[in-house]
The first five atom37 places (N, CA, C, CB, O) and aatype in JSON, in Angstrom:
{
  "aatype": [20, 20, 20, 20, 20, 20, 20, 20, 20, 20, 20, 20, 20, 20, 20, 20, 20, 20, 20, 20, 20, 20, 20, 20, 20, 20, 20, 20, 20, 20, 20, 20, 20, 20, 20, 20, 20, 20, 20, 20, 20, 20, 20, 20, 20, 20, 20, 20, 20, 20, 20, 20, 20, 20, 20, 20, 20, 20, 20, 20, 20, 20, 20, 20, 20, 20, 20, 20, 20, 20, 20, 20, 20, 20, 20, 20, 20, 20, 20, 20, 20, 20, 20, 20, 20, 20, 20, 20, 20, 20, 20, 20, 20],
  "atom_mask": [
    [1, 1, 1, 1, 1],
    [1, 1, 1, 1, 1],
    [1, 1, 1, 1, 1],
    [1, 1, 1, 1, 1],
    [1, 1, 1, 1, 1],
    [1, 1, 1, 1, 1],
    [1, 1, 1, 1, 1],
    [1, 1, 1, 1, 1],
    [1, 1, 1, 1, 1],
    [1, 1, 1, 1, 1],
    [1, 1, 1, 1, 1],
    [1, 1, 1, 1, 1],
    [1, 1, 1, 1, 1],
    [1, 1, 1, 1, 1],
    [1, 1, 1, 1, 1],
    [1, 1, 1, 1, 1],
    [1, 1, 1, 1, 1],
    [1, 1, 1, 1, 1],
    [1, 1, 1, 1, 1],
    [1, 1, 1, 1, 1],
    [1, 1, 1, 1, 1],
    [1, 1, 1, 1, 1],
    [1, 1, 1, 1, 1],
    [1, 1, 1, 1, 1],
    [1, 1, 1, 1, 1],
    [1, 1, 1, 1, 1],
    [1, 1, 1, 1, 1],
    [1, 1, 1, 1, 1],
    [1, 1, 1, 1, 1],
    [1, 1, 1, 1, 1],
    [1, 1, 1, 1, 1],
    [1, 1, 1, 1, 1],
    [1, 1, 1, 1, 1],
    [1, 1, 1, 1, 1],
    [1, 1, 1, 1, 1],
    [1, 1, 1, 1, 1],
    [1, 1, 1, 1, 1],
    [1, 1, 1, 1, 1],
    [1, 1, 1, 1, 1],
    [1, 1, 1, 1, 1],
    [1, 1, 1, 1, 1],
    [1, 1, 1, 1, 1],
    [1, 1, 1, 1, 1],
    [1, 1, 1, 1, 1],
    [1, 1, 1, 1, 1],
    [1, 1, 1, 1, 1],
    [1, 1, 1, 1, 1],
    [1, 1, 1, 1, 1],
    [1, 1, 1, 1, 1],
    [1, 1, 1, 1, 1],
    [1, 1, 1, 1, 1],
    [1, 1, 1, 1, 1],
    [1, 1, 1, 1, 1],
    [1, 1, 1, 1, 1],
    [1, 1, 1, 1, 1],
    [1, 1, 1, 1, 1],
    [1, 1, 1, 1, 1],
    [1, 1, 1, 1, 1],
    [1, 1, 1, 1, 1],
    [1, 1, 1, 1, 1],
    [1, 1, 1, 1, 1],
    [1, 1, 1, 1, 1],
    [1, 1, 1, 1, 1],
    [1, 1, 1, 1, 1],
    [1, 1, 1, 1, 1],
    [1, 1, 1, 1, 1],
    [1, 1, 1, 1, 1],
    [1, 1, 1, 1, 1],
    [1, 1, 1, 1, 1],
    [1, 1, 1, 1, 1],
    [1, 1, 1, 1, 1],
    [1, 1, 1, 1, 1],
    [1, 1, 1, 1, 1],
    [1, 1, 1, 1, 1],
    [1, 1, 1, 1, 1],
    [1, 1, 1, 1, 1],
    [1, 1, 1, 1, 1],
    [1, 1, 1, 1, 1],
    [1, 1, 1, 1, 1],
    [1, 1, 1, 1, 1],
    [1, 1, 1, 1, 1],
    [1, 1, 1, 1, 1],
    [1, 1, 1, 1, 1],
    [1, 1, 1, 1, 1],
    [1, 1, 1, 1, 1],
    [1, 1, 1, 1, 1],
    [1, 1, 1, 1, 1],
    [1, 1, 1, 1, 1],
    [1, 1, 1, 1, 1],
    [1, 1, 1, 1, 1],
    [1, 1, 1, 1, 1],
    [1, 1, 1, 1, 1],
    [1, 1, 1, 1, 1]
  ],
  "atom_positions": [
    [[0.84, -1.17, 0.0], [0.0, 0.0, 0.0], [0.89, 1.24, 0.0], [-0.96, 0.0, 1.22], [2.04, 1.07, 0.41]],
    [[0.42, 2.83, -0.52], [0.96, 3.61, -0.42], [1.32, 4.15, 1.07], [0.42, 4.2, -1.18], [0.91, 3.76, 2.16]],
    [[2.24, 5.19, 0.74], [2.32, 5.98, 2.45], [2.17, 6.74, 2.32], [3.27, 6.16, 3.39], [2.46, 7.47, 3.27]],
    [[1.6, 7.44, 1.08], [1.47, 9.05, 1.12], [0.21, 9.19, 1.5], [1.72, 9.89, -0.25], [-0.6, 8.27, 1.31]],
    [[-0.15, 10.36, 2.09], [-1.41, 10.47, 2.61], [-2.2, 11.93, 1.69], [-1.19, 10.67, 4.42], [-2.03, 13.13, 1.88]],
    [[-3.1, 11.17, 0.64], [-3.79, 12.21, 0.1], [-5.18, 12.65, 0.31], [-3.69, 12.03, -0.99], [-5.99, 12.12, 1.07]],
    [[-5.36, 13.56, -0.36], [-6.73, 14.28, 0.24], [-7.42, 14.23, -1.49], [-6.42, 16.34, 1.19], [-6.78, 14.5, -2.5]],
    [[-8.52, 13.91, -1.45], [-9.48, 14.13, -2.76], [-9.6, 15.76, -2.94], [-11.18, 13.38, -2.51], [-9.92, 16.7, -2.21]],
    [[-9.25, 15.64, -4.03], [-9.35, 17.37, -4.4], [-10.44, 17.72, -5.76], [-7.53, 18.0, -4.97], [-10.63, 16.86, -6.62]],
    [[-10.94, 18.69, -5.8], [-12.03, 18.71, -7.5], [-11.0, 18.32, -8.45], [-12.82, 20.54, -8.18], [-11.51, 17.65, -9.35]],
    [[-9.81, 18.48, -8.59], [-8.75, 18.29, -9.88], [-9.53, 16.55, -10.16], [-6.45, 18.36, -9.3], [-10.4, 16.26, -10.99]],
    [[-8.7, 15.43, -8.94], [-9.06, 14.3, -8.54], [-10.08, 13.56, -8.86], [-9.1, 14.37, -7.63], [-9.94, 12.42, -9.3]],
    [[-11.5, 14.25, -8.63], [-12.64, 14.21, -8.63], [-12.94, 13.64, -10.11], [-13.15, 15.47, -8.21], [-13.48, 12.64, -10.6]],
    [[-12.16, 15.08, -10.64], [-13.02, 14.63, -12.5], [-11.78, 14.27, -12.83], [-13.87, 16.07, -13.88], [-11.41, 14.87, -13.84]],
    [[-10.92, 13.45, -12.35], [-9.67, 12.42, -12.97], [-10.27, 11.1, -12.89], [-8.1, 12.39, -12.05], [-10.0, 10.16, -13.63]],
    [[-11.43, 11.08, -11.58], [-11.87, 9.87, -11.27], [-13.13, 9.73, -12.08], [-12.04, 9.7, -9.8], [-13.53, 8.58, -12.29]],
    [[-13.85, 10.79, -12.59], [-15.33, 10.61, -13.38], [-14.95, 10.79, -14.84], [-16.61, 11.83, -12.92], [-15.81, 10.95, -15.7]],
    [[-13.43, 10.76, -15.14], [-13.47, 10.91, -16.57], [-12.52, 9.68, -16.88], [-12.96, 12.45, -17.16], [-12.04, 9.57, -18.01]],
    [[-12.19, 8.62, -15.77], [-11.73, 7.39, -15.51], [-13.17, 6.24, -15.92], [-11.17, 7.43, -13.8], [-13.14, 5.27, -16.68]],
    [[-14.23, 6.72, -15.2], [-15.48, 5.62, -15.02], [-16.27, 6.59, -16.34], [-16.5, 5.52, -12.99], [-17.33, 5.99, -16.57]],
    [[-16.19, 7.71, -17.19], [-16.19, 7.22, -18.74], [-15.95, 6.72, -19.71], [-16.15, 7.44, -19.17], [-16.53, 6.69, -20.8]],
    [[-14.58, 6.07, -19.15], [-13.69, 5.23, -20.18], [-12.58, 5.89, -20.58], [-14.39, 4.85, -21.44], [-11.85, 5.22, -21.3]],
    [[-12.18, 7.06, -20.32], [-11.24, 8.0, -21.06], [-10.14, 7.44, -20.59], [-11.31, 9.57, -20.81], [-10.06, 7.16, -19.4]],
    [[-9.12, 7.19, -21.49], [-7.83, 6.86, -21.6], [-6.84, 8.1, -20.69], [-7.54, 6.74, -23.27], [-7.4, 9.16, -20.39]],
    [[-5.78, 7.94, -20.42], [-4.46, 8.45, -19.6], [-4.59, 9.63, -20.54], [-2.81, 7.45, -19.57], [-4.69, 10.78, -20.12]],
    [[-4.58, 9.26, -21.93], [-3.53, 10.93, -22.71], [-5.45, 11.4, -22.78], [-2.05, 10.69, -25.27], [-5.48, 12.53, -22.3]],
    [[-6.16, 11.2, -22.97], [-7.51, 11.86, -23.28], [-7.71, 12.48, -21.9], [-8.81, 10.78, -23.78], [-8.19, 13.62, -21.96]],
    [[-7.48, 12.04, -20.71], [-7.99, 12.98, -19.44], [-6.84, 14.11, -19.31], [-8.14, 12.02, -17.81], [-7.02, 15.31, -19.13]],
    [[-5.77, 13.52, -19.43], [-4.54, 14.74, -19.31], [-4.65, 15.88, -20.62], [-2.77, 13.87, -19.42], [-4.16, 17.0, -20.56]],
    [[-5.49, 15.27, -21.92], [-5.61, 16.4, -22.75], [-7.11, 17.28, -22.45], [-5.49, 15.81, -24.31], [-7.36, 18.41, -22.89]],
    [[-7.96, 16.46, -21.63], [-9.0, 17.46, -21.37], [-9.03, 18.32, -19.89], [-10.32, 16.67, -21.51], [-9.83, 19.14, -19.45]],
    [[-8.24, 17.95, -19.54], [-7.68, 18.41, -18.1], [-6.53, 19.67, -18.02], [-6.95, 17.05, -17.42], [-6.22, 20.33, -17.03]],
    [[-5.92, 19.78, -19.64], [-5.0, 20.7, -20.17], [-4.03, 20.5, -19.11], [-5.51, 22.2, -20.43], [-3.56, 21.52, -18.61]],
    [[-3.5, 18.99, -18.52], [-2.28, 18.64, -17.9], [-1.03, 18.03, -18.52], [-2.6, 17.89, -17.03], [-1.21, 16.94, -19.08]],
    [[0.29, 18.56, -18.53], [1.48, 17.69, -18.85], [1.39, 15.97, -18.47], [2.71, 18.37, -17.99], [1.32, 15.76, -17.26]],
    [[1.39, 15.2, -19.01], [1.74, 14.1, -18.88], [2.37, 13.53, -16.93], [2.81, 14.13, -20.14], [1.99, 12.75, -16.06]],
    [[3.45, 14.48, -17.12], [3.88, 13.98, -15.46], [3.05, 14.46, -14.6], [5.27, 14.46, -14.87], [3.0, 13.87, -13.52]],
    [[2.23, 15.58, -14.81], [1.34, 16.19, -13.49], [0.18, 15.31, -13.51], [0.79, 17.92, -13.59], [-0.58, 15.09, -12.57]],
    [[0.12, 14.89, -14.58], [-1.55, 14.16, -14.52], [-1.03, 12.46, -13.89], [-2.58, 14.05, -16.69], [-1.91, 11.72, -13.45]],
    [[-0.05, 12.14, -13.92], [0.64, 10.83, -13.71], [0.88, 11.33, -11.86], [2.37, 10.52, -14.97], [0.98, 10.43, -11.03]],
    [[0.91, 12.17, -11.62], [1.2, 12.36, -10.24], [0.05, 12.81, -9.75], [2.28, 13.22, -9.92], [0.32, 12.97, -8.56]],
    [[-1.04, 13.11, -9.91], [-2.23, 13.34, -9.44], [-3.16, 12.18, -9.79], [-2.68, 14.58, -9.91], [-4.25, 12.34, -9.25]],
    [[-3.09, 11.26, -10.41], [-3.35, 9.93, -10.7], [-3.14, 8.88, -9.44], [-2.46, 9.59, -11.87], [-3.86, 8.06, -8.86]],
    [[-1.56, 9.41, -9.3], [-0.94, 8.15, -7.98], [-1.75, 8.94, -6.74], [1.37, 8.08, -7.59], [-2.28, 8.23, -5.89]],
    [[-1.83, 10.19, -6.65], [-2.21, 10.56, -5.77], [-3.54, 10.19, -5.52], [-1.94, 11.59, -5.77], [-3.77, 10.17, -4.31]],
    [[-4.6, 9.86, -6.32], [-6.03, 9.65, -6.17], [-5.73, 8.13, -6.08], [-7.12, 10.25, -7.43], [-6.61, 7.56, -5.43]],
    [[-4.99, 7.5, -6.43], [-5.02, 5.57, -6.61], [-4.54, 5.89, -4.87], [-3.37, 4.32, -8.19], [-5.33, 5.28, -4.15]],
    [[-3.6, 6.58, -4.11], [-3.46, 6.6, -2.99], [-4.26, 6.64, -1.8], [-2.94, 7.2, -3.01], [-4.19, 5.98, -0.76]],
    [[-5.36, 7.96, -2.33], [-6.64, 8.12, -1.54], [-7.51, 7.02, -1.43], [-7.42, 9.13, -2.05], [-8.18, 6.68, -0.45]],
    [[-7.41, 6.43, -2.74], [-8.43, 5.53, -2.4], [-8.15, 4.11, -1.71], [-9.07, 5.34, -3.57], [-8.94, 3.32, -1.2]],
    [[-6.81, 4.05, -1.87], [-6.06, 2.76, -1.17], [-5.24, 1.49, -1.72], [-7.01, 2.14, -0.54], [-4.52, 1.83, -2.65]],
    [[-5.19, 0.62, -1.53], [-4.46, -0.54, -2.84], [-5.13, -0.24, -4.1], [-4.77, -2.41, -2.57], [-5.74, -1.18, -4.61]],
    [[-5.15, 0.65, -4.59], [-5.35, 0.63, -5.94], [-3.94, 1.11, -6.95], [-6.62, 1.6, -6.12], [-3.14, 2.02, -6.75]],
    [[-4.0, -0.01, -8.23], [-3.01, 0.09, -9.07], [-3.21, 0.59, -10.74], [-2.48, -1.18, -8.93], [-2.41, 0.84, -11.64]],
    [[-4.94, 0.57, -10.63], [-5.68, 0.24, -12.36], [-6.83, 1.65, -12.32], [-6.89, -1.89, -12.54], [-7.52, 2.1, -11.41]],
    [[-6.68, 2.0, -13.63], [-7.85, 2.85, -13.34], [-9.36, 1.84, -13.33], [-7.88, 4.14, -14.62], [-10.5, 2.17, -13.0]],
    [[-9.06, 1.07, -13.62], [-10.78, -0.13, -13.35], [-10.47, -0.09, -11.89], [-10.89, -2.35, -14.17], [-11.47, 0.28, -11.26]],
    [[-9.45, -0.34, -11.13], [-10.24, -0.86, -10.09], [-10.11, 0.58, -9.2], [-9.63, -2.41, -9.36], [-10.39, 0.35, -8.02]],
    [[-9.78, 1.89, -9.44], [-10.2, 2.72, -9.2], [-11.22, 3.04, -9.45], [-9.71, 3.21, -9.34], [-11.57, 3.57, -8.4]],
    [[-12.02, 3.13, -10.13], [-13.75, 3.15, -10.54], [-14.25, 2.54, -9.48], [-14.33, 2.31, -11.98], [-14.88, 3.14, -8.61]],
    [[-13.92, 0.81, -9.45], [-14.63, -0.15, -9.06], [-14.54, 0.48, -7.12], [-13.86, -1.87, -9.67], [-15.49, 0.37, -6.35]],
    [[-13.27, 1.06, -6.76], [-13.43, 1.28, -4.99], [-14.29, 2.89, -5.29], [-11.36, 1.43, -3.77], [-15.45, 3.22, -5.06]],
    [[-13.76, 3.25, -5.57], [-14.8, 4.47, -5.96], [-16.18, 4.32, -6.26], [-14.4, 5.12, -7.09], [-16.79, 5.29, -5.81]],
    [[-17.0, 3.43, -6.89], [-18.21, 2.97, -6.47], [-18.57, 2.51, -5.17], [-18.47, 2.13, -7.17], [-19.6, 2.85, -4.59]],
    [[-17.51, 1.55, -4.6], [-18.31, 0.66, -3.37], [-17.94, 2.04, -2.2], [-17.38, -1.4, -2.85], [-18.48, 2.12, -1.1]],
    [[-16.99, 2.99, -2.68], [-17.08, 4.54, -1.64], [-18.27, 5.6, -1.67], [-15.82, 5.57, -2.06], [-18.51, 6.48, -0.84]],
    [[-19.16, 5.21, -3.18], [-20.43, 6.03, -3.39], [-19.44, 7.12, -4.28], [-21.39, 6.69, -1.75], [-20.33, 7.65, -4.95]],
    [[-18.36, 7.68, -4.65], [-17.24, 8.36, -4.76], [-17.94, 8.74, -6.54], [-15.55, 7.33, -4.4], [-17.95, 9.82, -7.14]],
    [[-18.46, 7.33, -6.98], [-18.52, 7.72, -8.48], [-20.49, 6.88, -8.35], [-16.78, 6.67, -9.89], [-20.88, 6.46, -7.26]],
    [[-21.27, 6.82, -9.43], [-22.34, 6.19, -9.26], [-22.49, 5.31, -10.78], [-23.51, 7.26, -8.84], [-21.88, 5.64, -11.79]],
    [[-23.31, 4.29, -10.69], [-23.12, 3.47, -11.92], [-23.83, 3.75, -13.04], [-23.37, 2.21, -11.7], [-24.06, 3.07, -14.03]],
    [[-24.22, 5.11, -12.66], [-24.78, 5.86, -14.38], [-23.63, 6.49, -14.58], [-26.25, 7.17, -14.54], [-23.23, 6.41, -15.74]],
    [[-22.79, 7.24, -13.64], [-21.6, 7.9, -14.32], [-20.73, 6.97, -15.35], [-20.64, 8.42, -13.18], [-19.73, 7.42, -15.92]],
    [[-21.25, 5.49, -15.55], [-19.81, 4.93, -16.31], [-20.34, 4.37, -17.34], [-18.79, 3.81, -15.55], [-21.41, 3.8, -17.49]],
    [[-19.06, 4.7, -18.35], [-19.7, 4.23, -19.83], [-19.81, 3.09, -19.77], [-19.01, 4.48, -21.1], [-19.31, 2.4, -18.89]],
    [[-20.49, 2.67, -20.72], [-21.09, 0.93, -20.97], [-19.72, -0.03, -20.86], [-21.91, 0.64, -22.89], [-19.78, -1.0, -20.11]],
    [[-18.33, 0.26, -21.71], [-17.83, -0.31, -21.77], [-16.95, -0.77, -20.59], [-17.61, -0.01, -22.6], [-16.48, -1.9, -20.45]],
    [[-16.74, 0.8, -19.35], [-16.14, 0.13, -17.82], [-17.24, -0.5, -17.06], [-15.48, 1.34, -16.72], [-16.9, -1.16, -16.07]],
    [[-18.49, -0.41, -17.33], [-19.36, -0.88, -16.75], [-18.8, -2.56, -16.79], [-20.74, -0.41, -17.41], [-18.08, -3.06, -15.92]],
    [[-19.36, -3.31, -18.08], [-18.81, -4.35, -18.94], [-17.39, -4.97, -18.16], [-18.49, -3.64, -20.52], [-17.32, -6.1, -17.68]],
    [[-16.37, -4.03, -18.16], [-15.35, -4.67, -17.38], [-15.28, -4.86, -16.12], [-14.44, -4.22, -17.53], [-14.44, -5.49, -15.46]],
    [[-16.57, -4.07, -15.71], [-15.92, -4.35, -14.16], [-16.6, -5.16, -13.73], [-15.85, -3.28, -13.08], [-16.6, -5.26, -12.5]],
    [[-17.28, -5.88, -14.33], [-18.6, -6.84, -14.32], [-17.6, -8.13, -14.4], [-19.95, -6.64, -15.82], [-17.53, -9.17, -13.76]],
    [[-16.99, -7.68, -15.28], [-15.71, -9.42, -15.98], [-14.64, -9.57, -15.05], [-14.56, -9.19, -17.85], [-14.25, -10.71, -14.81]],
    [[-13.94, -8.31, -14.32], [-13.24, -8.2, -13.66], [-13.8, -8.29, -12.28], [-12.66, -7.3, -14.02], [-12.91, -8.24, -11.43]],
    [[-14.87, -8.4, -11.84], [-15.56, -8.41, -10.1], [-16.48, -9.25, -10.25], [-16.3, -6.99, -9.37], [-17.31, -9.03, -9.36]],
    [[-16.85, -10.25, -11.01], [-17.8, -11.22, -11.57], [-18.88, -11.15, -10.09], [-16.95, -12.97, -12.03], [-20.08, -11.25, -10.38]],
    [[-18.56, -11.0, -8.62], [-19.07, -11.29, -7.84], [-19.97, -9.7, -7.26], [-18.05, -12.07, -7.08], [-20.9, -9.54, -6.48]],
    [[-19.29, -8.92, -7.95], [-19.97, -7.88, -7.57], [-21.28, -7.03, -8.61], [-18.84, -7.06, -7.25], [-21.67, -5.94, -9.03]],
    [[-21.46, -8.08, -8.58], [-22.98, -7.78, -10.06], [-24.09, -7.33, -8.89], [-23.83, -9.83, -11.32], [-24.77, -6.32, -9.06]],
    [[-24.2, -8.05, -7.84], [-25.07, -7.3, -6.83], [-24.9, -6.54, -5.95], [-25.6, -7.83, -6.27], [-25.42, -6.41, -4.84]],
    [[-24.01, -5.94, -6.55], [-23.51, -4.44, -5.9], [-24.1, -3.57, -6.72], [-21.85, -4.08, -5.85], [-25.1, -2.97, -6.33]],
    [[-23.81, -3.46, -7.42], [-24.11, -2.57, -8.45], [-25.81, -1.7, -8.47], [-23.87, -3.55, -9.76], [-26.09, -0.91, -9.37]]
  ]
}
């Protein structure tokens, strides 16, 4: 697990709701108008907040069971994976 201790910030927020649209690394850092390394370090920093997280799926996926994101915010296709990837958490949802 990490040791840094972060705080959710609005930057964070829509790193994490433009994660559970499906948007790729260079598509949030280009709609976010961030350099590559700042958006890669505010990335670790939100995978930190939220805890063992390493993936932006399973950042979505703790970010749901935190209420953090909701399961209309996510496009069909992370929906789809996180269904394949948490097979057990279909009644979560």
């Amino acid at each position: 697990m990490y040791k840094h201790k972060a705080r959710m910030t609005p930057r964070r927020y829509r790193i994490l709701h433009l994660m559970a649209k499906g948007y790729s690394d260079e598509q949030i850092a280009d709609e976010l108008d961030l350099r590559k390394s700042h958006y890669n370090l505010q990335r670790w920093r939100l995978y930190c907040y939220l805890g063992d997280v390493h993936k932006p799926l399973d950042a979505v996926y703790v970010a749901l069971q935190k209420g953090l994101v909701t399961r209309s915010e996510l496009s069909k296709s992370v929906e789809d994976a996180i269904r394949k990837q948490y097979p057990m958490s279909n009644t979560n949802f």
